[in-house]
N, C-alpha and C positions, 0 to 999 in steps of 0.2 A: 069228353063229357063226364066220365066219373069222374074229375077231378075237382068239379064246380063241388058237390056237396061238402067235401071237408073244409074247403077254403072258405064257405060262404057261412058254414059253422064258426069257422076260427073267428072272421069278420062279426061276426053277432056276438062272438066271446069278448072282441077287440074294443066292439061298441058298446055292450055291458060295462068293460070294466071302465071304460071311459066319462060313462053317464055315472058309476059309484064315485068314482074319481072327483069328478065335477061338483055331485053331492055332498062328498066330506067336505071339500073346500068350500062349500057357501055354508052348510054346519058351523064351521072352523072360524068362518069368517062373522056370521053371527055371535057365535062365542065370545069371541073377540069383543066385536061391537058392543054386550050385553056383559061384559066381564067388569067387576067392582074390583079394584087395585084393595091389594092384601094389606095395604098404611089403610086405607078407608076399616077395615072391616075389624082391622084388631087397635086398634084406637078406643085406650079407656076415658071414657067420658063418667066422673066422678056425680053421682048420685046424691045432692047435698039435702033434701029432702030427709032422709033419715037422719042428719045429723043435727037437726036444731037445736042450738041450745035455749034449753026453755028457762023462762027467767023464774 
């Protein structure tokens, strides 16, 4: 019988890290999902508005 407390401690340590676990990975995976490719974001698109030539 004193052996139940530490193991059912370890168990809630076990299932803790389990549920962080499970967290990061749906984080991780939203991330993912919501993530704009580095070609989209550094992509110069030229400003021709300032350069009119006025007649």
């Amino acid at each position: 019988m004193g052996d139940t407390g530490p193991v059912e401690g370890g168990r809630g340590e076990q299932i803790q890290q389990a549920e962080r676990e499970a967290a990061r990975q749906r984080i991780l995976a939203q991330a993912e999902a919501e993530r704009i490719p580095a070609e989209e974001t550094t992509r110069a698109v030229p400003d021709r508005r300032w350069r009119r030539e006025r007649p």
